[in-house]
C-alpha positions in Angstrom: -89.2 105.3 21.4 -89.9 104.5 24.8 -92.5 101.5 25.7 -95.4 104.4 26.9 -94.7 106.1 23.4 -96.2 103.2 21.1 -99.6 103.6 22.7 -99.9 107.3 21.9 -98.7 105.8 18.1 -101.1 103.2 17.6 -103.9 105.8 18.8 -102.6 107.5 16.2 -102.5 105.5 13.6 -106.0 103.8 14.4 -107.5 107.2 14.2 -105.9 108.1 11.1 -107.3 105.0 9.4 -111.0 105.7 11.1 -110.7 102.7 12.9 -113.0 103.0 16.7 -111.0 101.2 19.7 -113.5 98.2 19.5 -112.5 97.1 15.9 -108.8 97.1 16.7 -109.4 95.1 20.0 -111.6 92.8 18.4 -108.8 92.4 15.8 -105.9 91.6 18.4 -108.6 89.7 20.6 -108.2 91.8 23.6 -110.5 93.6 25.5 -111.1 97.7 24.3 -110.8 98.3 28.0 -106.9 97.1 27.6 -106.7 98.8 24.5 -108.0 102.1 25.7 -105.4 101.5 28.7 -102.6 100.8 26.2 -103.2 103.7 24.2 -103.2 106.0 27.1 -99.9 104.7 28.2 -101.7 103.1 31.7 -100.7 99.6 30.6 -97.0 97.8 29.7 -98.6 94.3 30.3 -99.9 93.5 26.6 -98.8 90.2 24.9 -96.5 90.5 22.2 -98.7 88.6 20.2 -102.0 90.9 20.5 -98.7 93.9 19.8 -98.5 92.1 16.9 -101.8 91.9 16.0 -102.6 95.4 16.8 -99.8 96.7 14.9 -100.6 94.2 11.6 -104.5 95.4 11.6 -102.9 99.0 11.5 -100.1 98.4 9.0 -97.0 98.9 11.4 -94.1 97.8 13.0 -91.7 98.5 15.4 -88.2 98.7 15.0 -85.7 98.2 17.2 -83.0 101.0 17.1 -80.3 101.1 19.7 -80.2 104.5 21.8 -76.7 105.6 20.5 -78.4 105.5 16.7 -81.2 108.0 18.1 -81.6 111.5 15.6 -80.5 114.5 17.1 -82.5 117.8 17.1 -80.7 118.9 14.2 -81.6 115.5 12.8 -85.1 115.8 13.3 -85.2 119.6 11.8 -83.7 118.1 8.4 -86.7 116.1 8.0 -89.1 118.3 8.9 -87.9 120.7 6.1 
């Protein structure tokens, strides 16, 4: 996943949960402005520790997976059957 990717993730997930922009940024004590930013993939300059916040009040993490370890397409079609 590619830094821009894990704000299109998080909007995700905060959606799916019913969760408006406002309660998540009042959770990881930034501004919704930032988070709206972030979500839209406008921003890389977010603290790791309001990430971390963000991603706790949503029930997430991140994992780190080197490139080489990445699915391939016929990978990803195994899953999604």
């Amino acid at each position: 996943m590619k830094f821009w990717e894990i704000g299109e993730k998080i909007r995700q997930s905060r959606k799916s949960k019913k969760i408006t922009q406002q309660q998540l940024a009042d959770e990881a004590e930034i501004s919704r402005v930032t988070l709206s930013k972030l979500e839209r993939g406008y921003i890389t300059e977010v603290s790791v520790a309001a990430l971390i916040k963000i991603l706790n009040a949503l029930s997430q993490e991140i994992d780190i997976i080197p490139e080489d370890k990445l699915p391939t397409l016929d990978d990803l079609k195994k899953d999604a059957e």
